[in-house]
C-alpha positions as CSV (number, residue, x, y, z in Angstrom):
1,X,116.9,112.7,116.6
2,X,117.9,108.7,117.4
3,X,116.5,105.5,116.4
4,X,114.3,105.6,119.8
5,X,112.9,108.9,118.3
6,X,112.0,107.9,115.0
7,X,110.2,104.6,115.7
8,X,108.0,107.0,118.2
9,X,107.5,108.8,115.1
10,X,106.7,105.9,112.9
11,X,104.3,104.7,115.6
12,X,102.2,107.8,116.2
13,X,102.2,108.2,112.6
14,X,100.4,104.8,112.0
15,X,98.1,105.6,114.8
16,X,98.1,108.6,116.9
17,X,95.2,107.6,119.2
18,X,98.1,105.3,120.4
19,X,98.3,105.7,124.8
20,X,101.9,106.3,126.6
21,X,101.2,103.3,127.4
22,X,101.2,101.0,124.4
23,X,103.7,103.2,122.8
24,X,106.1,102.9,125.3
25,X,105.6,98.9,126.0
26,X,106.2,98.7,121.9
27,X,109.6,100.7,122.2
28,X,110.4,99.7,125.6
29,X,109.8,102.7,127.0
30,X,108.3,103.8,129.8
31,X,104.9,106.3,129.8
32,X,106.7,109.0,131.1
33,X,109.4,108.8,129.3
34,X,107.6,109.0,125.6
35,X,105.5,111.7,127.3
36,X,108.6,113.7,127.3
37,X,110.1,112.9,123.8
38,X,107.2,113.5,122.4
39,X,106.8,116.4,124.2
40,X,110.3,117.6,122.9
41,X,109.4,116.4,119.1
42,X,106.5,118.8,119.6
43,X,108.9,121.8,120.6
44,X,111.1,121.3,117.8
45,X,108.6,121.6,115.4
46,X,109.0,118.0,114.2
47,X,105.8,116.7,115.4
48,X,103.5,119.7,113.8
49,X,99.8,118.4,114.8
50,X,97.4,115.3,114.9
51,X,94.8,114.7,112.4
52,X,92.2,112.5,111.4
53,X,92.3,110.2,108.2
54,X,88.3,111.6,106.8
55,X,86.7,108.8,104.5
56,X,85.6,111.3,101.7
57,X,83.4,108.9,100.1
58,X,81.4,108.3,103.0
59,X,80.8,111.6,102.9
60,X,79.6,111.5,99.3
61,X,82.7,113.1,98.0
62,X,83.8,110.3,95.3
63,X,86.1,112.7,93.1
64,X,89.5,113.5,93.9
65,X,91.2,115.2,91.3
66,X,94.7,117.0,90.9
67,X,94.6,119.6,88.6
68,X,97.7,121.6,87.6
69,X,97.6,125.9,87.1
70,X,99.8,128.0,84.9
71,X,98.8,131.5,85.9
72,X,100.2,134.6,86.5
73,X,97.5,135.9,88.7
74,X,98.9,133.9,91.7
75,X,97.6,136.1,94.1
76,X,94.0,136.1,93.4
77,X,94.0,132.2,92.4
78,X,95.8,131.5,96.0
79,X,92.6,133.1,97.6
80,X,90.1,131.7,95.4
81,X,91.7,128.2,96.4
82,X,91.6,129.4,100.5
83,X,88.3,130.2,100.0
84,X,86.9,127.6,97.9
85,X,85.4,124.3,100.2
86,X,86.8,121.5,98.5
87,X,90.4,122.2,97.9
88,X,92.2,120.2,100.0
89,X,95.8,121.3,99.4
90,X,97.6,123.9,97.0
91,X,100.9,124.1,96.8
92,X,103.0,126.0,94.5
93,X,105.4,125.1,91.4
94,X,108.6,125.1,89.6
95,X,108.4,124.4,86.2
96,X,106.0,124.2,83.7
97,X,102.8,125.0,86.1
98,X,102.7,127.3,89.2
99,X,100.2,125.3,91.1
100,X,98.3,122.1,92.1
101,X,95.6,121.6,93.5
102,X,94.0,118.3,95.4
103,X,90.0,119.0,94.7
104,X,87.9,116.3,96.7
105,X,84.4,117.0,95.4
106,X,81.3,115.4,95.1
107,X,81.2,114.4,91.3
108,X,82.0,115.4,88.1
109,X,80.0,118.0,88.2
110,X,81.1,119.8,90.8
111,X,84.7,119.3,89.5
112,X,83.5,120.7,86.2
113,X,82.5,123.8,88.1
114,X,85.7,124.5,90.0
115,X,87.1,124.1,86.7
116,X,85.1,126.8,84.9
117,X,85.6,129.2,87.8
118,X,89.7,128.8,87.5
119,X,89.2,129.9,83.9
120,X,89.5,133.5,84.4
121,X,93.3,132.9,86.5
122,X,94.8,130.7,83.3
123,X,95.4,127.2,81.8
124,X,94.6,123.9,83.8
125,X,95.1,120.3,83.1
126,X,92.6,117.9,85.3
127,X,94.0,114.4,86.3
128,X,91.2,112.7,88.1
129,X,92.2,110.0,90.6
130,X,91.0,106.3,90.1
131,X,91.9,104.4,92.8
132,X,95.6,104.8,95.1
133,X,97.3,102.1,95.6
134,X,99.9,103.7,98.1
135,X,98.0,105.8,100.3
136,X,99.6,109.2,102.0
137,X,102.3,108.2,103.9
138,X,105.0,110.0,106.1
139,X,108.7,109.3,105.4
140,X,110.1,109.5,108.8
């Protein structure tokens, strides 16, 4: 991957609504010829998908939460998480915990209720987000 590369990836990153066309005029590239490395980027694998940034608390979800696991049932508390609506990631530990979760849920409530339903896998600890001054970004 060369410097060309990576500031198509920084771009799309930033916005991936971006046309060939803008893209290319802010490289100085031609359409076509983004088209094709980003065609490429897609074939290695090293551009994976395009997603949509959701505003959860338009949607009335104003808790995010990261809650670590220690369990030993990792099995059954990987499917719970898979089918439970308001886990947005799990990933899996070294260390201390096995797990964490990103909950984005309505209120505390409903976080209080995922948390008495992860009970029966083990021990959690809740860190409830209040505000994020750096926002998800991609290190490219």
């Amino acid at each position: 991957m060369d410097e060309i590369d990576k500031l198509i990836l920084q771009s799309i990153t930033k916005n991936s609504r971006i046309s060939m066309t803008d893209l290319g005029k802010s490289i100085g590239l031609s359409a076509p010829s983004v088209t094709e490395r980003i065609k490429k980027l897609e074939e290695r694998g090293v551009i994976e998908g395009y997603t949509a940034k959701v505003g959860h608390k338009q949607l009335g979800k104003n808790i995010m939460a990261y809650i670590l696991f220690d369990t030993h049932k990792c099995k059954q508390f990987v499917q719970f998480c898979e089918s439970y609506k308001d886990v947005a990631e799990c990933h899996r530990l070294a260390g201390q915990y096995s797990y964490l979760v990103k909950l984005i849920t309505n209120d505390v409530t409903t976080l209080e209720s995922f948390i008495d339903q992860t009970i029966t896998y083990g021990k959690s600890s809740t860190l409830i987000v209040l505000s994020s001054p750096v926002e998800q970004r991609e290190n490219v």
